[in-house]
Residue frames relative to the residue before (quaternion, step in Angstrom):
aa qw qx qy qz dx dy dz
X 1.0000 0.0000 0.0000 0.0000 0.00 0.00 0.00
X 0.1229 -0.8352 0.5215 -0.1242 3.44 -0.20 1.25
X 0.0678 0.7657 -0.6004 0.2207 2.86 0.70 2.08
X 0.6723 -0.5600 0.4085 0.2599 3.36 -1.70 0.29
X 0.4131 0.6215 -0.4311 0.5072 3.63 1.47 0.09
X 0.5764 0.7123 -0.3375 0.2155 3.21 1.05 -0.79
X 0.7225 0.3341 0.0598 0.6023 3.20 1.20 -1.38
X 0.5770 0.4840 -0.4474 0.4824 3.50 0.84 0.57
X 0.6666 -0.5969 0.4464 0.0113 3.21 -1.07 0.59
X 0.3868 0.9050 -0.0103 -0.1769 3.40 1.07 0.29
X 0.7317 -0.5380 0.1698 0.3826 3.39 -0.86 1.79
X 0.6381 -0.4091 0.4726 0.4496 3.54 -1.87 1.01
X 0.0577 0.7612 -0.6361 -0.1122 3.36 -2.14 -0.22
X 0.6885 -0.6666 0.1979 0.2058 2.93 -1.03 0.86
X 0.7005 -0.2890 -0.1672 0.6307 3.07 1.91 0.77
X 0.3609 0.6453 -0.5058 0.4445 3.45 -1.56 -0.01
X 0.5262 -0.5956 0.6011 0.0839 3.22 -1.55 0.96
X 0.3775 -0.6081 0.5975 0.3616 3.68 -1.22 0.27
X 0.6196 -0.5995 0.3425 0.3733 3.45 -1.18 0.52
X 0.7558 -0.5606 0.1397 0.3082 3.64 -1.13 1.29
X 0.4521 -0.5392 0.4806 0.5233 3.79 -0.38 -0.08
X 0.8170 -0.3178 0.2222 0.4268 3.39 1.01 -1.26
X 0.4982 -0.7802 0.3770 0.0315 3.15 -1.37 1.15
X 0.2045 -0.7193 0.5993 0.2857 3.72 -0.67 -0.10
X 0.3111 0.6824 -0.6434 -0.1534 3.73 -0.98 0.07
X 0.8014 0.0362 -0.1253 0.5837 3.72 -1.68 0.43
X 0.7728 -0.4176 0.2096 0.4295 3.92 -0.06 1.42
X 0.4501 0.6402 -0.4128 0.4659 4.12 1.15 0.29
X 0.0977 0.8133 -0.5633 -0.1076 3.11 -0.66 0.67
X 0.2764 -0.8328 0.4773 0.0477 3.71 -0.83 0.93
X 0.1101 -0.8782 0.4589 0.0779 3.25 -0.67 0.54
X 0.5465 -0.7132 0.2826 0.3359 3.91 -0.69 1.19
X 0.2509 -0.7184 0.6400 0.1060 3.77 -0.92 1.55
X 0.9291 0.1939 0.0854 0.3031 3.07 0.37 -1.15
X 0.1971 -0.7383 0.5401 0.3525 3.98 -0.35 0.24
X 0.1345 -0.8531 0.4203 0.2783 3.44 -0.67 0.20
X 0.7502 0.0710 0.1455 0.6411 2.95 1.50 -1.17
X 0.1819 0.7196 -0.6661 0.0731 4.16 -0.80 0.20
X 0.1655 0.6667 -0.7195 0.1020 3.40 -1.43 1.11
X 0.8440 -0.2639 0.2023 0.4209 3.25 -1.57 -0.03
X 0.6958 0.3925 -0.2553 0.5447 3.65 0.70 -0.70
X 0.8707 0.3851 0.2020 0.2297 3.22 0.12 -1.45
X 0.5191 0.6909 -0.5032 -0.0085 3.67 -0.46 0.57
X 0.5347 -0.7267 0.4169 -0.1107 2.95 -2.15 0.90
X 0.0840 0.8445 -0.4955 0.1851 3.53 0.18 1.31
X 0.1203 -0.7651 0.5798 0.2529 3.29 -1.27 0.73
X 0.3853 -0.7373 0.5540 0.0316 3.16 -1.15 1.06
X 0.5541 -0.6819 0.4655 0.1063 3.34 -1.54 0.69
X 0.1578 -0.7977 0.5180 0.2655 3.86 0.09 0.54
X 0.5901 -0.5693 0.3055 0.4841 4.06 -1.12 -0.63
X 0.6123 0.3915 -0.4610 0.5093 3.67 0.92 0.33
X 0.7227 -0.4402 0.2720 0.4582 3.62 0.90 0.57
X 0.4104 0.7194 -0.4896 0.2727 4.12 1.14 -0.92
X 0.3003 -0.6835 0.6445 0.1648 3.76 -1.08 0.59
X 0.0879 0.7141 -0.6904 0.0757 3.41 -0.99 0.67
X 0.1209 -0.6694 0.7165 0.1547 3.46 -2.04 0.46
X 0.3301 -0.6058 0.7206 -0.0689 2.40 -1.75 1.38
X 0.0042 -0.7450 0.6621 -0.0810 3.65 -1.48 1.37
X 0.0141 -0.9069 0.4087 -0.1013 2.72 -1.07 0.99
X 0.4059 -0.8531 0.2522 0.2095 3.36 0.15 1.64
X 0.2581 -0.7208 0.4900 0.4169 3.78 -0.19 0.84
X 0.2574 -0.6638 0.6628 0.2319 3.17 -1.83 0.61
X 0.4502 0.7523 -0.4292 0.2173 3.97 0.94 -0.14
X 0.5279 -0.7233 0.3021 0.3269 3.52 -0.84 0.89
X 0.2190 -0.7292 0.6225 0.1813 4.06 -0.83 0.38
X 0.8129 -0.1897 0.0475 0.5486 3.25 -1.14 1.38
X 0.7821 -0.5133 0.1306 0.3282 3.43 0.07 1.29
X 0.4290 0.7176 -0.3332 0.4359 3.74 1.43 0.78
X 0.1930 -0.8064 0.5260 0.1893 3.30 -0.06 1.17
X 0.2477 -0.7054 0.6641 0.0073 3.79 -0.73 1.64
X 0.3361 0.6877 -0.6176 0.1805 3.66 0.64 -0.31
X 0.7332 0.4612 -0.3362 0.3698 3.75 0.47 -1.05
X 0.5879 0.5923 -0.3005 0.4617 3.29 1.35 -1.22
X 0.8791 0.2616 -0.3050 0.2563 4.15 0.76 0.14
X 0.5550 0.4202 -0.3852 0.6059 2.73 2.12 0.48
X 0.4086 0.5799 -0.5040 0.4927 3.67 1.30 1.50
X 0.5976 0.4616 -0.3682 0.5423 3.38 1.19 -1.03
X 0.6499 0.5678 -0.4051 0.3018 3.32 -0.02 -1.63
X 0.7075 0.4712 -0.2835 0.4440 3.74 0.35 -1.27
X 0.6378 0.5418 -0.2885 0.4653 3.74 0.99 -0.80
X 0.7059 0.4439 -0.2160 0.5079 3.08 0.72 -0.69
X 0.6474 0.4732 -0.3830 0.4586 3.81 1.12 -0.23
X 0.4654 0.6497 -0.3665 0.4765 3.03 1.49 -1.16
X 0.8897 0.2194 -0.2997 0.2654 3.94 0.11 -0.95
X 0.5244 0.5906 -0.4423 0.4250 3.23 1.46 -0.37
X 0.2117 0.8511 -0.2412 0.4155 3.93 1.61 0.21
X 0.8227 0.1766 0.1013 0.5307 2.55 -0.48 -2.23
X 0.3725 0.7921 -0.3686 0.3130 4.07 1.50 0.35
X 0.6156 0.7193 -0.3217 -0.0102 2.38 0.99 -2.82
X 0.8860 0.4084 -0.0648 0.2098 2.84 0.30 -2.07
X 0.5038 0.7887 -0.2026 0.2884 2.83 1.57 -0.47
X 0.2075 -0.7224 0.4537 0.4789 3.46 2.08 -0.86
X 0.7994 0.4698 -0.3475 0.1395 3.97 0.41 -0.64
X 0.6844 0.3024 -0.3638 0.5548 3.35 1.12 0.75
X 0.9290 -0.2767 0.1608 0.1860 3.08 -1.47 0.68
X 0.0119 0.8125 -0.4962 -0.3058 4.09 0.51 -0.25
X 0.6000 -0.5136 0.5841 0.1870 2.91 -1.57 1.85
X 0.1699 -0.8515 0.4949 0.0347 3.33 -1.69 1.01
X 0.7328 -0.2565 0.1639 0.6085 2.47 2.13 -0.30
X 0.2364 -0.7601 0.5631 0.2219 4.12 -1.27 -0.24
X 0.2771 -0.7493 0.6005 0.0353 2.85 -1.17 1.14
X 0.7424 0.0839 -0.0386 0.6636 3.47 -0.61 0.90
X 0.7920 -0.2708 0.5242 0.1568 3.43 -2.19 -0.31
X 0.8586 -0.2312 -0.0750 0.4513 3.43 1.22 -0.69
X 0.4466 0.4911 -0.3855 0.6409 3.14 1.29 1.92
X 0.3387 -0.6488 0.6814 0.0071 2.75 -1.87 1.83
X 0.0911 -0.7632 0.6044 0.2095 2.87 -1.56 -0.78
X 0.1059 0.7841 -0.6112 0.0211 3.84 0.28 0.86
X 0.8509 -0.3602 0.2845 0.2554 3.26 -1.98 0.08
X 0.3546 -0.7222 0.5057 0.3114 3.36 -0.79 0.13
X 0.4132 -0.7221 0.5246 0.1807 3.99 -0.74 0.94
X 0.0028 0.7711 -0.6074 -0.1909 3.61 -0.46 0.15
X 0.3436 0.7046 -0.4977 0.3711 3.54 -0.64 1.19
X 0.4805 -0.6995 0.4459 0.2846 3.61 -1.60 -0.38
X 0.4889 -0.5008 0.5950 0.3951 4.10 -0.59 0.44
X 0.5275 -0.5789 0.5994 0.1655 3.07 -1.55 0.56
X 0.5472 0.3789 -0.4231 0.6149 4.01 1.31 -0.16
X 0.9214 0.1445 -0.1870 0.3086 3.62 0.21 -0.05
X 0.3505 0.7317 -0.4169 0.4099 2.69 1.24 1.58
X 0.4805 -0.7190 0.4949 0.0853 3.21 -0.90 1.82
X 0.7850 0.2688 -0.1160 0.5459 3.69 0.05 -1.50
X 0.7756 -0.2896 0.4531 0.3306 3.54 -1.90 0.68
X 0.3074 -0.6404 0.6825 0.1720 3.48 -1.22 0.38
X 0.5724 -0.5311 0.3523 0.5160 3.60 -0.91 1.18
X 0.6502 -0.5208 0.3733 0.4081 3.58 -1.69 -0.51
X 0.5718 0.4913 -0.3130 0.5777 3.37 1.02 -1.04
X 0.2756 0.7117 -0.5977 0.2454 4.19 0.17 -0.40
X 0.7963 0.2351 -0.1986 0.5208 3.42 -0.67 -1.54
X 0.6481 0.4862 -0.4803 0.3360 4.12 0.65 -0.33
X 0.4717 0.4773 -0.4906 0.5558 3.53 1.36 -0.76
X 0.7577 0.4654 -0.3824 0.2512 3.67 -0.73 -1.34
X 0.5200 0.6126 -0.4064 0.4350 3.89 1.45 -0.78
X 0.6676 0.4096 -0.3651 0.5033 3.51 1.19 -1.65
X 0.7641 0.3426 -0.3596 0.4117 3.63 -0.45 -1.20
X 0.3909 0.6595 -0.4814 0.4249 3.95 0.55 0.67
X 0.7219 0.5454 -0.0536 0.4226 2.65 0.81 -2.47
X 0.5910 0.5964 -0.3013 0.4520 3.50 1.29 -1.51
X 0.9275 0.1449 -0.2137 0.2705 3.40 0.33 -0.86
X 0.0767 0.6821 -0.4847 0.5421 3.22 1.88 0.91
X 0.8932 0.2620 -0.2519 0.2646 3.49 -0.28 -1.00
X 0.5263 0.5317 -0.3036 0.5901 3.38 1.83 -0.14
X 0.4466 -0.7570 0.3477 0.3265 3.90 1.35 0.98
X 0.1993 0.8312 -0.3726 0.3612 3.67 1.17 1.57
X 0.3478 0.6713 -0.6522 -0.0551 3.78 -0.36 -0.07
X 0.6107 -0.5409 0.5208 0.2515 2.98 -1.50 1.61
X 0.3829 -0.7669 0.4959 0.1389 4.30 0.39 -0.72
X 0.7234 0.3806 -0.0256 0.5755 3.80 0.70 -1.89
X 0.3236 0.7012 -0.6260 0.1082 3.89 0.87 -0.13
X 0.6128 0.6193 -0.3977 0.2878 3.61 0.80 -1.08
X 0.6774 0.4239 -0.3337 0.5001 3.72 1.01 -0.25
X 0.4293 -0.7105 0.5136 0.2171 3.38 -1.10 1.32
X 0.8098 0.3438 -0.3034 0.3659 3.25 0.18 -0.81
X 0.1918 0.8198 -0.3604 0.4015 3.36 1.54 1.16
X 0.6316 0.4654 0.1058 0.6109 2.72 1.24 -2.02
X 0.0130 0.6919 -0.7162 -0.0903 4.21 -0.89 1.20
X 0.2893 -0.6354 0.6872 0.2007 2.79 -1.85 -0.42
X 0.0887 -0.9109 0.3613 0.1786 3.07 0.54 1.06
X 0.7170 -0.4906 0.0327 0.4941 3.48 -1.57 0.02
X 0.5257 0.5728 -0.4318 0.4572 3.95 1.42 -0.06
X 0.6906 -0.4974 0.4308 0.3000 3.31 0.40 0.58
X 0.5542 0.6886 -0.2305 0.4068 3.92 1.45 -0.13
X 0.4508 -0.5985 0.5771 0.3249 3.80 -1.11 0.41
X 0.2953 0.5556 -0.7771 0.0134 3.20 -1.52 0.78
X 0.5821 -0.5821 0.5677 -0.0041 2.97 -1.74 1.15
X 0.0188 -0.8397 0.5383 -0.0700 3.94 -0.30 0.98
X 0.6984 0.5063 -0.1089 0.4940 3.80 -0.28 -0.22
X 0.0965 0.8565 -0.4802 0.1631 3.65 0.56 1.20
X 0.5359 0.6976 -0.3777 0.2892 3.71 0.92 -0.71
X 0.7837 -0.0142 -0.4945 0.3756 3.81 0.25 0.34
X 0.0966 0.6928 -0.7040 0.1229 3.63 1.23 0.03
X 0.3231 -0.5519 0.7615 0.1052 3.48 -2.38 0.49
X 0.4056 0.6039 -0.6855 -0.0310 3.41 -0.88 0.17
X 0.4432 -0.7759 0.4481 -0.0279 3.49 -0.96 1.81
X 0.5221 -0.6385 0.5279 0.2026 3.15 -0.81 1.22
X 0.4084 0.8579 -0.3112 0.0178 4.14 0.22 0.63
X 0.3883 0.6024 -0.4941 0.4921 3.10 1.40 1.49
X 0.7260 0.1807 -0.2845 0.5994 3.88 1.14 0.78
X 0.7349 0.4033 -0.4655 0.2838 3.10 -2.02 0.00
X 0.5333 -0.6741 0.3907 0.3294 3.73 -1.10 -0.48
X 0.6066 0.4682 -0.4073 0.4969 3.25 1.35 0.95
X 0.0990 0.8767 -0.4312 0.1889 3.08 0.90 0.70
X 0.4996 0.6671 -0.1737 0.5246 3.21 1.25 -1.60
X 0.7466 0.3674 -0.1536 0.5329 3.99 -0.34 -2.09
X 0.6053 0.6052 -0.3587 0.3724 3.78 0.62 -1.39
X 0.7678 0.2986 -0.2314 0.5174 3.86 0.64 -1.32
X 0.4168 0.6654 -0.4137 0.4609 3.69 0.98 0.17
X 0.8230 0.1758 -0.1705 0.5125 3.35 0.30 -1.45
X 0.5874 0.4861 -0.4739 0.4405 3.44 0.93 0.03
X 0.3844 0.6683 -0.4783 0.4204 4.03 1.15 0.06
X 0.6865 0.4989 -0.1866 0.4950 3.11 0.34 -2.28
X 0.7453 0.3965 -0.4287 0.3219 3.79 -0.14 -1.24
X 0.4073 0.7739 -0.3279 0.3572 3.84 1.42 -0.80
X 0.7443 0.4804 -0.0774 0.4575 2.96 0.21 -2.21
X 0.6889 0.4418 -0.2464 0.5191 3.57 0.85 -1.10
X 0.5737 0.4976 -0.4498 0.4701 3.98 0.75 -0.35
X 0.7765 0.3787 -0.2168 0.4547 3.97 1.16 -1.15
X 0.6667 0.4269 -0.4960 0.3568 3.04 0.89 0.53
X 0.5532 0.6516 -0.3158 0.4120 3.14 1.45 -0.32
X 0.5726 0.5354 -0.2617 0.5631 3.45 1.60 -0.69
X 0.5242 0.6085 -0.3516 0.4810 3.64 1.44 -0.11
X 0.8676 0.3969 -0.0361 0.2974 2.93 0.81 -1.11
X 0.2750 0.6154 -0.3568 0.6468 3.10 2.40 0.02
X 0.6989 0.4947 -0.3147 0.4097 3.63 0.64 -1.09
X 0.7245 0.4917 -0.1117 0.4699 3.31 0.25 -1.13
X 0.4911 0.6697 -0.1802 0.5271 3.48 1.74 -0.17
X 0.8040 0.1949 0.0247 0.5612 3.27 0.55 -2.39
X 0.8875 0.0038 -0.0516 0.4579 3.49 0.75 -1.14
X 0.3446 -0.7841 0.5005 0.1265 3.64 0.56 1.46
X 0.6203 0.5499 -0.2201 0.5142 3.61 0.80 -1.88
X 0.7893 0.2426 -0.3948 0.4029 3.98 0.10 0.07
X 0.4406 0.6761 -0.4106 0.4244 3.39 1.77 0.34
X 0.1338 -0.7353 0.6359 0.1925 3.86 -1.11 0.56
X 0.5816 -0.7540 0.1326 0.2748 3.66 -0.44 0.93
X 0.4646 0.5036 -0.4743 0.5528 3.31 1.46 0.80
X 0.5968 0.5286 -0.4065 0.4464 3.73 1.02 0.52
X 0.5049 0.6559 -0.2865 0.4824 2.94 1.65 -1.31
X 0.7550 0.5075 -0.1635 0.3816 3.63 0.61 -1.39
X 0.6886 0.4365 -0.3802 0.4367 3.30 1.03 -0.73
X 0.8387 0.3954 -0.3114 0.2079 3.23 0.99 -0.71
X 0.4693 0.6334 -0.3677 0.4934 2.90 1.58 0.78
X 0.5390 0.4075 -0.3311 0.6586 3.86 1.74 0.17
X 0.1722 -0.6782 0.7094 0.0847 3.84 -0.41 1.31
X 0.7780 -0.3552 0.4680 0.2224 3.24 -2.00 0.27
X 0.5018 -0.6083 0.4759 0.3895 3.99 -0.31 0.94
X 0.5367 0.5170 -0.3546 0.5648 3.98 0.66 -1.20
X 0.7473 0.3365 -0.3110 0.4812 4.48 -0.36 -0.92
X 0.6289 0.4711 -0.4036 0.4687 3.68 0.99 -0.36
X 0.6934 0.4583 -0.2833 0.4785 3.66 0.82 -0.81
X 0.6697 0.6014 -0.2411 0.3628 3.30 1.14 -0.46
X 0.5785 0.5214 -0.2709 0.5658 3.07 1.85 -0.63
X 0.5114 0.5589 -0.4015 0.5146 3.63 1.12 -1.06
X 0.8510 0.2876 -0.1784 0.4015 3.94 -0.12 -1.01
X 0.7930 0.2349 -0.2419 0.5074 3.49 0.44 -0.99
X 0.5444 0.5841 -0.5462 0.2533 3.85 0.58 0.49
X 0.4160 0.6529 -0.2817 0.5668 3.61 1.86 -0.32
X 0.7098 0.4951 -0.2535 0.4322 3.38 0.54 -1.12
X 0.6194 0.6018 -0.2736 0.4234 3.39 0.99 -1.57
X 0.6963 0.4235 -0.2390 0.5279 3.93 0.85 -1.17
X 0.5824 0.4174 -0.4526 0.5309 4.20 0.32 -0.79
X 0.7133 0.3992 -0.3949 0.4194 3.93 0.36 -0.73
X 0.6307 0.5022 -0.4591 0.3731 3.71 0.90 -0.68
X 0.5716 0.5758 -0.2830 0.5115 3.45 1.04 -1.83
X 0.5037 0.6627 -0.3771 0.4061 4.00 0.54 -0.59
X 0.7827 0.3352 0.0251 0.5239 2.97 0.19 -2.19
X 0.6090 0.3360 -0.5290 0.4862 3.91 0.64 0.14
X 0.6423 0.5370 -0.4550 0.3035 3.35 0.40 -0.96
X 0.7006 0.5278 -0.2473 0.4116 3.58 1.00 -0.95
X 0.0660 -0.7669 0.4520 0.4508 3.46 2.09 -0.10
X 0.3214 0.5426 -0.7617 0.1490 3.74 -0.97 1.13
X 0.8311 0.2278 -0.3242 0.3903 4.05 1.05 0.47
């Protein structure tokens, strides 16, 4: 899986550990090849098993920030994030979960393939039609994937197939109890709509030429909610960058 974490280098942070040298899981023991990824929540290595198998292992930091104990806050993600790679399985487009380590660590397969940000060659033709279904798939399991906007979200593995990686703010809502039920299938509507247009626009990106020009158009007209979102949270996005240099963590 030739993701762009791969080749990056990765940057101090404002807490958290770097990802383990190594792990045991069901009597296997693995050791760390690779960083892939580390941020404020979260870091991510793929790791080496003893017949050579490649696997990644995340792991949710539980260390405190400016004197806030977050312990709960990474064995909350962690579970969320098993919960969706779950409700995935069958589906063939994401990764297969191998297991948890500890309270706030998984471990799923390794993908061999390329991100869509650092893809060179054409995706196959049928591609964006698989990615519509295994969208659609998890739309109907009351799911919105959320991050679509990030290519290198999105592989292509080596069959030439979608698989999906990267589960941590996805939503998938409890909505057969409580008293938001109602607002709950609302924002879980919008977050939908906002996953297919974003899959528009990956299109309209890699393969324009399988586009017909009332596709071409939509995916260049985002959702009234992604317009407001850019007005408010594109301000936000920079005070947090300008933040995080000042604090040198970039």
């Amino acid at each position: 899986m030739a993701r762009k974490e791969q080749g990056r280098v990765p940057q101090r942070i404002l807490r958290g550990r770097r990802p383990r040298p190594a792990f045991t899981l069901a009597g296997r023991s693995y050791r760390l090849e690779r960083t892939l990824k580390q941020d404020f929540f979260a870091a991510t290595g793929r790791y080496v098993g003893p017949d050579g198998e490649r696997v990644v292992l995340k792991h949710y930091h539980t260390e405190p920030w400016l004197g806030c104990p977050l312990a709960w806050a990474g064995r909350l993600m962690a579970a969320r994030e098993v919960r969706h790679y779950r409700l995935l399985q069958d589906t063939g487009g994401v990764p297969r979960l191998l297991g948890r380590v500890g309270r706030t660590a998984f471990v799923h397969a390794w993908v061999e393939g390329t991100d869509l940000l650092d893809r060179r060659d054409p995706v196959p033709d049928d591609f964006f039609d698989r990615l519509d279904g295994l969208v659609a798939a998890m739309h109907r399991r009351q799911m919105a994937y959320v991050d679509m906007n990030k290519p290198d979200n999105v592989l292509a593995s080596a069959d030439g197939r979608p698989r999906l990686i990267d589960f941590q703010i996805a939503w998938a809502p409890r909505l057969d109890r409580g008293l938001l039920r109602s607002p709950k299938r609302r924002l879980l509507a919008l977050l939908q709509e906002a996953d297919r247009y974003h899959v528009r626009k990956l299109k309209r990106r890699l393969r324009p030429d399988l586009m017909t020009p009332a596709e071409r158009a939509a995916a260049r007209e985002p959702p009234w909610f992604l317009r407001l979102h850019r007005l408010v949270g594109a301000p936000l996005r920079d005070l947090r960058r300008r933040f995080l240099q000042w604090v040198g963590a970039r």
